[in-house]
C-alpha positions as CSV (number, residue, x, y, z in Angstrom):
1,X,0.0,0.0,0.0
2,X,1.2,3.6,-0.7
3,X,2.0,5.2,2.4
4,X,2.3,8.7,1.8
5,X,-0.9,8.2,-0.1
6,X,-2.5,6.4,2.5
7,X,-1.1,9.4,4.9
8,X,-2.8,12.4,2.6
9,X,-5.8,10.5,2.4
10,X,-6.1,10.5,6.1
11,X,-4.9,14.2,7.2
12,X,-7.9,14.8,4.6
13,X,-10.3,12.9,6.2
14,X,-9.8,13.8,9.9
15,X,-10.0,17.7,8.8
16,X,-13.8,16.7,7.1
17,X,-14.7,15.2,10.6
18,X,-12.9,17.9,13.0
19,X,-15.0,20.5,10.9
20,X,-18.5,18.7,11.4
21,X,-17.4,18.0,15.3
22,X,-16.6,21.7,16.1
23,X,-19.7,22.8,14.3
24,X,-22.1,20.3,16.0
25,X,-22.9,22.6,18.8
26,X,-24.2,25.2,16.5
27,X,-26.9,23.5,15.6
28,X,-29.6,24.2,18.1
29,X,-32.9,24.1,16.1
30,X,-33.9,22.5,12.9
31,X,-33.2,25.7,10.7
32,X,-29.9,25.4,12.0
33,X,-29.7,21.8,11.2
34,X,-30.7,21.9,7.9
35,X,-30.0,25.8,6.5
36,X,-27.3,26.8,9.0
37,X,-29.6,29.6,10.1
38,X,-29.5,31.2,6.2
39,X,-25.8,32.0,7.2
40,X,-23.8,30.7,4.0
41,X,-21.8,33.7,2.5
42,X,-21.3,34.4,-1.0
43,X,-18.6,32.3,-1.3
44,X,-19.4,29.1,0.8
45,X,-22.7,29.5,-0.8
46,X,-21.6,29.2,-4.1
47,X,-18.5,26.7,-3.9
48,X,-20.3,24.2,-1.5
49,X,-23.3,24.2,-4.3
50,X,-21.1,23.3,-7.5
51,X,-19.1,21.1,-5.3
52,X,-22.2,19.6,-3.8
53,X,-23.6,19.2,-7.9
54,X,-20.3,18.1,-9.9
55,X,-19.9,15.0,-7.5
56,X,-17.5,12.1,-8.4
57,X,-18.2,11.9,-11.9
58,X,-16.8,15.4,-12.5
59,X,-13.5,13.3,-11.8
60,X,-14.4,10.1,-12.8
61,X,-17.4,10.1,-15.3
62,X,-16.8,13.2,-17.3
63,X,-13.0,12.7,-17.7
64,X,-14.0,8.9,-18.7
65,X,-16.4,10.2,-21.5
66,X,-13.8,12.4,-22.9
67,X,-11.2,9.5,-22.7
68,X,-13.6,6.9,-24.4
69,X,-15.4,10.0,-27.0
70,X,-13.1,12.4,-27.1
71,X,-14.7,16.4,-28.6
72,X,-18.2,15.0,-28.7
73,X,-18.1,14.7,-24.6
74,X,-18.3,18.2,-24.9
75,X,-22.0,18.6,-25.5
76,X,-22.8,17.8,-21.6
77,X,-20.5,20.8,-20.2
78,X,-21.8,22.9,-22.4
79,X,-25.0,22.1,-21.1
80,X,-24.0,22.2,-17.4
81,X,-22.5,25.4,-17.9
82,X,-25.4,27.1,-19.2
83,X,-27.8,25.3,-16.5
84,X,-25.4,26.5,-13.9
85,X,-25.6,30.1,-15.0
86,X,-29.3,30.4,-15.8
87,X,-29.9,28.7,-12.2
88,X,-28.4,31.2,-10.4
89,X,-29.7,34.1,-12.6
90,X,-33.3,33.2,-12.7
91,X,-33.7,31.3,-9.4
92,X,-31.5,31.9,-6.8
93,X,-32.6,35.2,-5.6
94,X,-36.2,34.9,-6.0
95,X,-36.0,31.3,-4.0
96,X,-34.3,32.5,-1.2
97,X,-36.2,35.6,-0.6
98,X,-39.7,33.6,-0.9
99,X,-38.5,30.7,1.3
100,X,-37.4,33.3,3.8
101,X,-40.9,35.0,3.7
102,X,-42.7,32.1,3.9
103,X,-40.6,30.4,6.5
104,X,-39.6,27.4,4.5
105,X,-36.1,25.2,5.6
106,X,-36.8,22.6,2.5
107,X,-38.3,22.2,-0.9
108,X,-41.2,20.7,0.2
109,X,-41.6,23.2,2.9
110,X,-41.6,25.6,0.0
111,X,-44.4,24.1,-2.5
112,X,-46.7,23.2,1.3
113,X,-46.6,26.7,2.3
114,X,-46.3,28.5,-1.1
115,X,-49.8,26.9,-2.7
116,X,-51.9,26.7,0.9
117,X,-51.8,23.0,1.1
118,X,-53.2,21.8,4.2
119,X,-53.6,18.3,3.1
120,X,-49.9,17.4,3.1
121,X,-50.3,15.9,0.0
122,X,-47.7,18.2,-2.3
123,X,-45.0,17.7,0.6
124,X,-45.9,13.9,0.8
125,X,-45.3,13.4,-2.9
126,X,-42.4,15.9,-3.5
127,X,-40.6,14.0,-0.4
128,X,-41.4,10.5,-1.8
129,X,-39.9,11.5,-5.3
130,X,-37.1,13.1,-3.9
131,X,-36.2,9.7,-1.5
132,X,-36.3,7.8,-5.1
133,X,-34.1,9.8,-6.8
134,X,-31.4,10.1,-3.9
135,X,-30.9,7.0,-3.5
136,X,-30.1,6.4,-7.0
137,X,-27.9,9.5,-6.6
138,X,-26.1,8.7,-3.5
139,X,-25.3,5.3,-4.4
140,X,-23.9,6.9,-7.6
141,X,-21.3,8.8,-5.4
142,X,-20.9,5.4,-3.1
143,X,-20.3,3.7,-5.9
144,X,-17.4,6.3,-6.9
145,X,-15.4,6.2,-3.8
146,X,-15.6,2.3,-4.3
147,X,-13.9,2.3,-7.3
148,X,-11.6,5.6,-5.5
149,X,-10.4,3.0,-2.8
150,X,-10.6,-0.2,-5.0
151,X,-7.9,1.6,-7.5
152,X,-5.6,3.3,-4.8
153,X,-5.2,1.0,-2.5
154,X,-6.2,-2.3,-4.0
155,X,-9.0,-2.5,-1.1
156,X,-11.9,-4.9,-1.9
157,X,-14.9,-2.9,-3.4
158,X,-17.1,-3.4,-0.5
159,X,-14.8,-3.1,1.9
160,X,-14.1,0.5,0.1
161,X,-17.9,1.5,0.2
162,X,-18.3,0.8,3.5
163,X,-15.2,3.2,4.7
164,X,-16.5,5.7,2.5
165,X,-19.9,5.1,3.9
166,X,-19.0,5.9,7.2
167,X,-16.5,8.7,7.0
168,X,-19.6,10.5,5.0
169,X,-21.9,9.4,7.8
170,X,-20.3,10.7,10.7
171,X,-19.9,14.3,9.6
172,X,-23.0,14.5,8.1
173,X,-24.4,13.4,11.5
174,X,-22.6,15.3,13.6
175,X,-22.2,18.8,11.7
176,X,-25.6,19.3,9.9
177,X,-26.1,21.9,7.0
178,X,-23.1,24.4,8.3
179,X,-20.7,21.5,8.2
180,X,-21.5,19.6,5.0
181,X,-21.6,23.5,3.2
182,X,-17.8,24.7,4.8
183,X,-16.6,21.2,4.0
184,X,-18.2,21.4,0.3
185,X,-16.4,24.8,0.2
186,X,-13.0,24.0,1.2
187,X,-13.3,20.3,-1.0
188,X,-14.5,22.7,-3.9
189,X,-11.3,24.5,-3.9
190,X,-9.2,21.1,-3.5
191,X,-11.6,19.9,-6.8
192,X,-11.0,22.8,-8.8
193,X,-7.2,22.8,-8.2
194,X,-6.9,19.2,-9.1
195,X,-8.4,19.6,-12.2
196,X,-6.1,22.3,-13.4
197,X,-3.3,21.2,-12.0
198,X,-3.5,17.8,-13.3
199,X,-4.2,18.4,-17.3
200,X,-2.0,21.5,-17.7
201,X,1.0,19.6,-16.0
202,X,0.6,16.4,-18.1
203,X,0.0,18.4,-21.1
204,X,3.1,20.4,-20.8
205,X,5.1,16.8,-19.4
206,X,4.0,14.4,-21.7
207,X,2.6,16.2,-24.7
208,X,4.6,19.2,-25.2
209,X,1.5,21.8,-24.7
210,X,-2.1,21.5,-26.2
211,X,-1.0,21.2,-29.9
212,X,0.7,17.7,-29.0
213,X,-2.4,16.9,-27.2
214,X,-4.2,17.6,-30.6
215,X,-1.9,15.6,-32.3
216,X,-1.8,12.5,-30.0
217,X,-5.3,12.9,-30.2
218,X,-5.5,12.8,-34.1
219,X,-2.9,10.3,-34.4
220,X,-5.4,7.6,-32.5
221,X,-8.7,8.6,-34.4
222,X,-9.0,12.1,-36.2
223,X,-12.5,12.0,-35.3
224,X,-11.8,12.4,-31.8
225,X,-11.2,15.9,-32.5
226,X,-14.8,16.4,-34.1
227,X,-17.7,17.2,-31.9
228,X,-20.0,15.7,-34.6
229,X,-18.7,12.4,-34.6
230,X,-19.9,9.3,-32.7
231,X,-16.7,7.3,-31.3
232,X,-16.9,4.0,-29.2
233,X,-14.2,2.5,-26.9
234,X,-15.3,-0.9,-25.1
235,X,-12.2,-2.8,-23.6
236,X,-14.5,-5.7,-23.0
237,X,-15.6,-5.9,-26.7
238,X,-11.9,-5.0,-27.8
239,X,-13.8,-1.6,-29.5
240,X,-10.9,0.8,-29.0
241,X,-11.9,4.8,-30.8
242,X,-13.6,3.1,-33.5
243,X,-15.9,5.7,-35.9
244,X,-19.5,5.0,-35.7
245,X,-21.1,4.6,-38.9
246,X,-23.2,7.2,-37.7
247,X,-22.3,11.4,-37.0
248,X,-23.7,12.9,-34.1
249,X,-27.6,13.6,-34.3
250,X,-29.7,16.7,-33.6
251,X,-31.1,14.5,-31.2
252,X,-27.9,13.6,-29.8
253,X,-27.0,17.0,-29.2
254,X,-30.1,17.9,-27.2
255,X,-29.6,14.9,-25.1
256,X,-26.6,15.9,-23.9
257,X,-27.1,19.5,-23.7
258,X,-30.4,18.8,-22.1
259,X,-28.0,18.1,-19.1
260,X,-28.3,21.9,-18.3
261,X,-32.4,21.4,-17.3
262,X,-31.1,19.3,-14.3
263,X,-30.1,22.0,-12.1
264,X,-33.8,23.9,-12.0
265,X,-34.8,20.5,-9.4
266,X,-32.0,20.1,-7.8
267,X,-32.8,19.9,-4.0
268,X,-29.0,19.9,-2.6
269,X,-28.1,23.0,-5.0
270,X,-31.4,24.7,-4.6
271,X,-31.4,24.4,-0.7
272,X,-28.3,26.4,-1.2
273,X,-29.5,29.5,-2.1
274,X,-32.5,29.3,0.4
275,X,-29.7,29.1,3.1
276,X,-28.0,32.4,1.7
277,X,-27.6,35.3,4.4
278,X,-29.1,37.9,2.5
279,X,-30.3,38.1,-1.3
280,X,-28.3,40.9,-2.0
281,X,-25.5,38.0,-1.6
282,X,-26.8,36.3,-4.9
283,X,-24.8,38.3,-8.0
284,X,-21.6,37.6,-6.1
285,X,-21.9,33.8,-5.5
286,X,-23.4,33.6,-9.3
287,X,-20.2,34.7,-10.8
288,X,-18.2,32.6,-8.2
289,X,-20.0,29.6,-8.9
290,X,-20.1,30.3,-12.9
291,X,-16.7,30.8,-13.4
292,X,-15.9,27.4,-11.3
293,X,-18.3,25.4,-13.4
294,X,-16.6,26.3,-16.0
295,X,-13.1,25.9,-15.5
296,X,-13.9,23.0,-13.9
297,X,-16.1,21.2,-16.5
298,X,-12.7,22.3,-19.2
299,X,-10.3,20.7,-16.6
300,X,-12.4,17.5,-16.3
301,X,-12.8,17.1,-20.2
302,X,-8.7,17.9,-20.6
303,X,-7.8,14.9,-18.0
304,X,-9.5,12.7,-20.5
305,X,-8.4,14.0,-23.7
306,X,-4.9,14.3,-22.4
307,X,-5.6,10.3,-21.0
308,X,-5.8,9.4,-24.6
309,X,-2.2,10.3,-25.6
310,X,-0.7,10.0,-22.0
311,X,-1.3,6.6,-20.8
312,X,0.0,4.0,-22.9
313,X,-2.3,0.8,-21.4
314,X,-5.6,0.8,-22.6
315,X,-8.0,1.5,-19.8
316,X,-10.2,-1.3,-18.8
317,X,-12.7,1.2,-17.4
318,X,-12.4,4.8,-19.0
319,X,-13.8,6.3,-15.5
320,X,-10.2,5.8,-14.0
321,X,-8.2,7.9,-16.5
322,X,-7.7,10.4,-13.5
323,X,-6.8,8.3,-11.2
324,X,-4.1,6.7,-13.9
325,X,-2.8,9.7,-14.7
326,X,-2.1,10.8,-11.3
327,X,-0.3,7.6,-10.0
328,X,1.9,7.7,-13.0
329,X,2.9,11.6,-13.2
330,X,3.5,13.1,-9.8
331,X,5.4,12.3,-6.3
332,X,3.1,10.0,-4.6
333,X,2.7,13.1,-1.6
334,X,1.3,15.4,-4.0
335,X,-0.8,12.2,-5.4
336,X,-2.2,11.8,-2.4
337,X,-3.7,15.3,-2.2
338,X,-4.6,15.2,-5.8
339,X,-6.8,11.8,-5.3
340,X,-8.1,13.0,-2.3
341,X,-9.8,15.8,-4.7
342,X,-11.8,12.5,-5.9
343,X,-12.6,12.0,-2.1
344,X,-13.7,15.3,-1.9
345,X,-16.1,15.2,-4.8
346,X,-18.0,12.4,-3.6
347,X,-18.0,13.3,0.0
348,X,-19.5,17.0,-1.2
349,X,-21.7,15.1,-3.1
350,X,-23.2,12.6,-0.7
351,X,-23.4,14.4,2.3
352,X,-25.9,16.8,0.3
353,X,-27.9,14.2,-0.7
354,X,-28.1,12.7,2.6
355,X,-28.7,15.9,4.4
356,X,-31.5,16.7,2.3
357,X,-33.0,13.0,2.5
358,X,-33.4,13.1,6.1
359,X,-35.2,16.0,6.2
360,X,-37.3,14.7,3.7
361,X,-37.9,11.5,5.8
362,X,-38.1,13.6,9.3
363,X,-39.6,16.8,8.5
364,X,-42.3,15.2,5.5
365,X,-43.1,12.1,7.1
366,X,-42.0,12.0,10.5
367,X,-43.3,15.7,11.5
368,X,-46.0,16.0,9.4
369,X,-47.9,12.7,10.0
370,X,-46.5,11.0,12.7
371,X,-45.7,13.8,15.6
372,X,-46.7,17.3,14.9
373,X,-45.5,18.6,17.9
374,X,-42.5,16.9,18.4
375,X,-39.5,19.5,19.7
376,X,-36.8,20.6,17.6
377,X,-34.0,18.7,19.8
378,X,-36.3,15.5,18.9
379,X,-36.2,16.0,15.1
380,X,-32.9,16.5,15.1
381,X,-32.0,13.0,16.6
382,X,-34.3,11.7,14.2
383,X,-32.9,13.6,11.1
384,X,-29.4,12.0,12.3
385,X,-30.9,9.0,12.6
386,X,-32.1,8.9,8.8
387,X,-28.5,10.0,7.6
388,X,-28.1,6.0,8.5
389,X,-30.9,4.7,7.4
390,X,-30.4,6.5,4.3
391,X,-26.8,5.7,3.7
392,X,-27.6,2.3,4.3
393,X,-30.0,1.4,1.9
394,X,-27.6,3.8,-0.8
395,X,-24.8,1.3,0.8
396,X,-26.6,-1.7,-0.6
397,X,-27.5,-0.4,-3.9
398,X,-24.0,0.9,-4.7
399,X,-22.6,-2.8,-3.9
400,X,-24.0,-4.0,-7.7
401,X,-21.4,-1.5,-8.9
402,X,-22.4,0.1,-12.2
403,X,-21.6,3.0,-14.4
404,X,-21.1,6.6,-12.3
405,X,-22.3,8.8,-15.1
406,X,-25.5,6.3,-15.8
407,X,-26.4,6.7,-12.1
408,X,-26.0,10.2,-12.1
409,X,-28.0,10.3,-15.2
410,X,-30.9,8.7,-14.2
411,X,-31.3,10.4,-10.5
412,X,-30.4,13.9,-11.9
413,X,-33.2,13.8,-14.8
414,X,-35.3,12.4,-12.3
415,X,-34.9,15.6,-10.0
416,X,-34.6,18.2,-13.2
417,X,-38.0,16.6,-14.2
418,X,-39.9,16.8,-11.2
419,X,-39.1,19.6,-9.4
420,X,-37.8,21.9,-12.6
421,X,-41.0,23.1,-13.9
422,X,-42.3,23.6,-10.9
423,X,-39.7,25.3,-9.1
424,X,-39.5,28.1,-12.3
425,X,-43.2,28.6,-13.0
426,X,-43.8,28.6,-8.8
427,X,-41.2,31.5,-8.8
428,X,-42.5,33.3,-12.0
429,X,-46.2,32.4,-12.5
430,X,-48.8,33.9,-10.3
431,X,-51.5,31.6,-11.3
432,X,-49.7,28.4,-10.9
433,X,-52.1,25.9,-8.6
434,X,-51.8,23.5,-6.3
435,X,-53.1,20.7,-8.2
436,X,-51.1,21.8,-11.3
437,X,-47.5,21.8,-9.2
438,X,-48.5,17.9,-8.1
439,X,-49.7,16.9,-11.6
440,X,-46.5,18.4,-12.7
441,X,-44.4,16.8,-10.3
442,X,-46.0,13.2,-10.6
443,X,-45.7,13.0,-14.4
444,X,-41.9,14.3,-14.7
445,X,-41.3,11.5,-12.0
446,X,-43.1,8.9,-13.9
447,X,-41.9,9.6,-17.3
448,X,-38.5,9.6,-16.0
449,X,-38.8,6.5,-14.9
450,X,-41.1,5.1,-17.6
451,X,-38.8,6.2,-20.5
452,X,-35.9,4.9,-18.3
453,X,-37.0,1.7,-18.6
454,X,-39.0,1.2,-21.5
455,X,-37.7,3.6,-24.2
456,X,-34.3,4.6,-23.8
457,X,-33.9,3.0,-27.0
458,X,-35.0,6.2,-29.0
459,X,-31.6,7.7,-28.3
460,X,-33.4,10.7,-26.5
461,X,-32.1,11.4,-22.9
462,X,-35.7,10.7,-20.5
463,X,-34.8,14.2,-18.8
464,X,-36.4,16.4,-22.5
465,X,-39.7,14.6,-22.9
466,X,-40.6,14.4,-18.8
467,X,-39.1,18.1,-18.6
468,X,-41.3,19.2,-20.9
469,X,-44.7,17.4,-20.2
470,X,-44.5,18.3,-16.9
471,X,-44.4,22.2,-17.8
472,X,-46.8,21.5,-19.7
473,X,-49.4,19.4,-17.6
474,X,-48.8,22.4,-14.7
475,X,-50.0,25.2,-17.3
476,X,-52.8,22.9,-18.3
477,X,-54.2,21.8,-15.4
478,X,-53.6,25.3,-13.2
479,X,-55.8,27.4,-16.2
480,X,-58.1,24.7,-15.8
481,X,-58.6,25.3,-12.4
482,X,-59.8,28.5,-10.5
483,X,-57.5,30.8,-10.2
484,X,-55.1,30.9,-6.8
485,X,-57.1,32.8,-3.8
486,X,-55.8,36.5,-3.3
487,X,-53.6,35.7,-0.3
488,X,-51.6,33.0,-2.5
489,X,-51.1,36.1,-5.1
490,X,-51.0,38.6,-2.7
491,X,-48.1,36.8,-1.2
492,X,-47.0,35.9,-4.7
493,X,-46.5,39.6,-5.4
494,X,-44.6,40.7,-2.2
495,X,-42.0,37.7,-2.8
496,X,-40.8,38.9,-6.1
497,X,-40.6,42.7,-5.3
């Protein structure tokens, strides 16, 4: 085992957990627990989101896809990017000033209290969907630090999941929103270093600059360097950067661009700007949080089209080409650190999801129709205690393995679908209605899932056509309805002043 690897790994770790135990006594209500008291600066706000977003697969997945594709990777960062900034431009500040006015510490707080609805049932359902997709998600990042500890240190797969499992766990547990936000912050930094660092070195190393990138590139498949062009690799099937017959389709295109639509309902980015000290906060943390996405997203990409020319082995599995690159280049100190920006990612990642899972579970289900009245010291235990349930049930998905970016693709479309549409038109639409945000909700869900399963074989990423019914079955079934009673508007009207 690599020692001084082994040694960065765990000066990184015990950091994470001495940051969630010196913030555990700040947590003394639920807003606390789960919006650090609408605390977060400009800068935690807006690091700790993208950090809590990009997860593993900005270090494994992405960098794989440009390894295996090359150019045409492209089309889902440019799609990111622009969902990152129109997120921040259109949302952000109108999110966190109507969750402030109307008292809201989660999503389904917000859509309860912003439509009137007594009967639960909009907080029920927007809590069930978002357990669903989480799980899929979190597994996803479990699933990443498996393959993290399996690569590094040769560590059996489970036995890596459940170490990552637990480290996640116990600051998550301890620290609460304030914790899993400043450690997203400072593990956004260490992710957005390591995928500058990483490219730019082995470019100017191994490649002699970006034009011997190009030309290592070429030399393996001209059609690497075309956006346009379809190219597989499959180690299993001996497929190495072989031209599909076929170019890149409109269709194509959209699926990956259609990325972007994701980050409208994302819970673990959106209860980010709901926990921003002031509104006024928001055009500072946008251009933070833009400019990171981007640089980052170009980083990720570079790590795999540099892979290409700079590792001489085929990969068996495309997601490690950071990870290779890394062991082979630098001292194994500064390896260490560089593969603990994997760590990072994940843990960002996960802890958001589970954060936001447990207040799903206590606050929707546990609060609302179990105890009422139960005392904010009693929902926090039970909000810790479903960080394990949670993690567990994640734990024993993520043990069948899989594909990071095809987890991550399934949970975030998932999200984007059911709570996009609503989110935007909620924030912009004055006659919006209760029954329309639920109908909205329940068939983005459902198609996701339906055209998961049953017709991914049209090429079409299941994130366009459930994105867009469900917009469209809100405006349908809202202008069928009366229209919103004057307090809703009333309220409606003060929030977006």
């Amino acid at each position: 085992m690599n020692t001084p690897v082994l040694a960065a790994f765990i000066i990184y770790i015990c950091a994470m957990l001495i940051i969630g135990a010196l913030l555990y006594r700040r947590n003394k209500s639920l807003d606390d627990y789960f919006l650090a008291g609408r605390s977060l600066n400009g800068y935690v706000a807006a690091l700790s989101a993208e950090a809590s977003d990009m997860s593993g697969w900005l270090l494994l997945g992405l960098p794989g896809a440009a390894y295996a594709a090359g150019y045409s990777a492209m089309w889902i960062a440019v799609g990111l990017a622009v969902g990152t900034y129109l997120n921040w431009q259109f949302v952000a500040r109108r999110l966190r000033k109507y969750t402030e006015m109307l008292n809201a510490i989660t999503l389904s707080d917000y859509f309860e209290y912003r439509f009137h609805d007594n009967s639960h049932i909009l907080r029920i359902i927007a809590a069930a969907l978002t357990l669903v997709f989480f799980l899929f998600y979190t597994s996803s990042g479990l699933v990443a630090g498996g393959k993290l500890f399996e690569n590094t240190f040769g560590l059996n797969y489970n036995l890596a999941l459940y170490i990552g499992s637990l480290i996640i766990i116990l600051y998550t547990f301890l620290g609460g929103f304030l914790a899993v936000s400043w450690t997203d912050f400072i593990q956004g930094i260490l992710m957005f270093l390591a995928l500058l660092i990483v490219p730019i070195t082995l470019m100017t190393q191994k490649l002699g600059g970006i034009s011997g990138m190009w030309q290592a590139m070429g030399s393996v498949n001209p059609d690497l360097l075309d956006a346009t062009k379809v190219v597989n690799y499959d180690y299993a099937k001996e497929i190495f950067w072989q031209t599909d017959a076929s170019s890149i389709t409109f269709l194509s295109v959209v699926s990956l661009a259609a990325w972007g639509l994701g980050y409208f309902g994302q819970p673990h980015i959106l209860v980010r700007f709901m926990g921003i000290r002031s509104d006024k906060e928001v055009p500072k943390a946008q251009l933070i949080a833009v400019v990171w996405v981007v640089l980052s997203l170009l980083g990720a990409l570079f790590v795999g089209f540099v892979g290409i020319g700079a590792i001489s082995n085929k990969l068996v599995d495309p997601e490690t080409v950071f990870m290779t690159l890394v062991e082979q280049v630098f001292n194994p100190w500064v390896s260490g650190f560089l593969l603990a920006a994997i760590l990072a990612a994940i843990m960002s990642t996960v802890d958001s999801q589970l954060l936001v899972s447990s207040s799903a579970l206590a606050e929707d289900f546990y609060k609302s129709l179990i105890r009422p009245k139960a005392s904010d010291a009693e929902m926090m235990w039970i909000s810790r205690g479903a960080v394990i349930v949670i993690a567990v049930i994640a734990l024993i998905l993520a043990k069948s393995g899989g594909s990071i970016l095809d987890l991550v693709a399934y949970a975030w479309a998932g999200f984007g679908a059911t709570f996009g549409p609503a989110v935007i038109l909620s924030l912009f639409w004055k006659r919006m209605t209760r029954n329309g945000a639920l109908a909205g909700m329940l068939v983005g869900g459902l198609t996701v899932i339906i055209w998961k399963n049953y017709l991914s074989f049209t090429g079409l990423y299941e994130i366009v056509p459930a994105f867009i019914l469900s917009w469209i079955v809100i405006m349908v079934v809202s202008l069928l309805e009366d229209e919103p009673s004057q307090e809703i508007q009333q309220e409606f009207e003060e929030a977006i002043r």
